[in-house]
C-alpha positions as CSV (number, residue, x, y, z in Angstrom):
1,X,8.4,64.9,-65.0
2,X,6.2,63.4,-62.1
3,X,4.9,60.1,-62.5
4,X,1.0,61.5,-61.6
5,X,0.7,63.4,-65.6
6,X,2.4,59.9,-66.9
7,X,-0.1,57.3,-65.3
8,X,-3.3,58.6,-64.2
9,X,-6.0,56.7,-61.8
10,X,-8.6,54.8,-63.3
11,X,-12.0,55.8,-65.0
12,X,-15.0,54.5,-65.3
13,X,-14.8,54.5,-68.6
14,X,-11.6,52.0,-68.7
15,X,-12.2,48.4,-69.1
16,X,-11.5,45.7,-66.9
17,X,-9.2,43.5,-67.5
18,X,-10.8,40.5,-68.2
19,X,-8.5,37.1,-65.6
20,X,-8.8,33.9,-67.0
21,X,-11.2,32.3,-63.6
22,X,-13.2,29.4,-63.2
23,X,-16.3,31.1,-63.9
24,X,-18.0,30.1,-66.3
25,X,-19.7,26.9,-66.8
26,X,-17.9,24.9,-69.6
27,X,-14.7,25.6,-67.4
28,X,-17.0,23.9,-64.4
29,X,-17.6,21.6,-66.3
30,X,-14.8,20.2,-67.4
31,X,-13.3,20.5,-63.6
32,X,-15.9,18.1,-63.0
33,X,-15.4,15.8,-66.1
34,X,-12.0,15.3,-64.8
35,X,-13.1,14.2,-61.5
36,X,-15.3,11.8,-62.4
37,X,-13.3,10.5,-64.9
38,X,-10.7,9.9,-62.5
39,X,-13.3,7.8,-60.2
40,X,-14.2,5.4,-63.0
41,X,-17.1,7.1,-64.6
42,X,-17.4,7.3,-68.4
43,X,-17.4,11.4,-69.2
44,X,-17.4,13.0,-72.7
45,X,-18.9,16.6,-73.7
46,X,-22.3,16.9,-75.1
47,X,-24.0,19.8,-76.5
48,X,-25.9,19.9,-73.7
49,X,-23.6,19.1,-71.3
50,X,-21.6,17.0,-69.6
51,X,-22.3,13.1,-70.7
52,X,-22.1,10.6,-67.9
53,X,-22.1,6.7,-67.7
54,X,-22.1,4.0,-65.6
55,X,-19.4,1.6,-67.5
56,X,-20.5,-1.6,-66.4
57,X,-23.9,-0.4,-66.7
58,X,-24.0,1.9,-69.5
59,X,-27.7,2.3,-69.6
60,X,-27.2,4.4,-66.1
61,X,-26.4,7.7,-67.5
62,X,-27.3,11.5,-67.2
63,X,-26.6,14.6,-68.8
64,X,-25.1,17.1,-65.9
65,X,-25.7,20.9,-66.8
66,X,-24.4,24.0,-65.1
67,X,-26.0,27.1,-64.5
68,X,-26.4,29.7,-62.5
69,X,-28.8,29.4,-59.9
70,X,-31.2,32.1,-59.5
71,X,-32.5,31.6,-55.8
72,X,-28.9,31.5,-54.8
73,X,-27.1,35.0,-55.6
74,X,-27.1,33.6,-59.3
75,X,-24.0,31.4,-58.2
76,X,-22.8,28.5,-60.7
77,X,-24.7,24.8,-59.4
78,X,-24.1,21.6,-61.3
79,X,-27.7,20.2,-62.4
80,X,-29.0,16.9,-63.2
81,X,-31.1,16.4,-66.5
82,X,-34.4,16.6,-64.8
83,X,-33.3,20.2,-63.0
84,X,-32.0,18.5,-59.6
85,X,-29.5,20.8,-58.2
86,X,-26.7,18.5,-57.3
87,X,-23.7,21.0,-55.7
88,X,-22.3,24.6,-55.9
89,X,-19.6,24.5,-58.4
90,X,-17.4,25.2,-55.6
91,X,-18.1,21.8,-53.8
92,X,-16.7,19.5,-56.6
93,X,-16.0,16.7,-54.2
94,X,-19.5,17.0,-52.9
95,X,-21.1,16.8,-56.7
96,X,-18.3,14.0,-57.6
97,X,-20.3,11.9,-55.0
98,X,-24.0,13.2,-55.6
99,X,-23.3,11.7,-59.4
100,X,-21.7,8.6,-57.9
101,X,-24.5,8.2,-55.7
102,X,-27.3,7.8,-58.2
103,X,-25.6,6.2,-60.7
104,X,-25.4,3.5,-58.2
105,X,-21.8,3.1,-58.9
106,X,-19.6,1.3,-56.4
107,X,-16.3,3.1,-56.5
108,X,-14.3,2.0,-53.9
109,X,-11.8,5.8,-54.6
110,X,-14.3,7.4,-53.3
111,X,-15.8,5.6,-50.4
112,X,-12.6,5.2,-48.7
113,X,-11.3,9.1,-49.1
């Protein structure tokens, strides 16, 4: 028996296997969360997003969305409350100090990485 009438190639009719990847934006989001948990900053999950405060100054706070982002190839982008883009998903580090930064948070973490 050849091995070419047991397994055939695939159609376009056969699904895709679906991989578990960082692509979509709860998964994003949490990645995030963890981050800026781990610098200090108060995190929990909101219906709308991700919940973020300033612990010694809890009235600093935003509510950081993700989306995909039309006007660039419909990638994933973390978003502020009032639509600012803040980073690709891809650039956690980058959105970890973007929050940082206008929460006027002094975390000395993340200055000196």
């Amino acid at each position: 028996m050849k091995l070419g009438k047991i397994f055939d190639r695939p159609r376009q009719t056969d699904k895709t296997p679906v991989l578990p990847t960082m692509t979509t934006n709860v998964t994003w989001l949490a990645a995030l969360g963890s981050r800026l948990t781990a610098v200090g900053l108060a995190v929990e999950a909101g219906p709308g997003g991700l919940i973020v405060r300033n612990l010694d100054t809890p009235s600093l706070a935003d509510t950081i969305k993700c989306r995909r982002r039309p006007d660039d190839g419909d990638r994933f982008w973390f978003f502020t409350s009032w639509n600012e883009a803040i980073a690709q998903v891809e650039e956690l580090d980058e959105a970890v100090l973007t929050v940082v930064g206008y929460l006027k948070y002094d975390i000395p973490a993340v200055r000196n990485k």
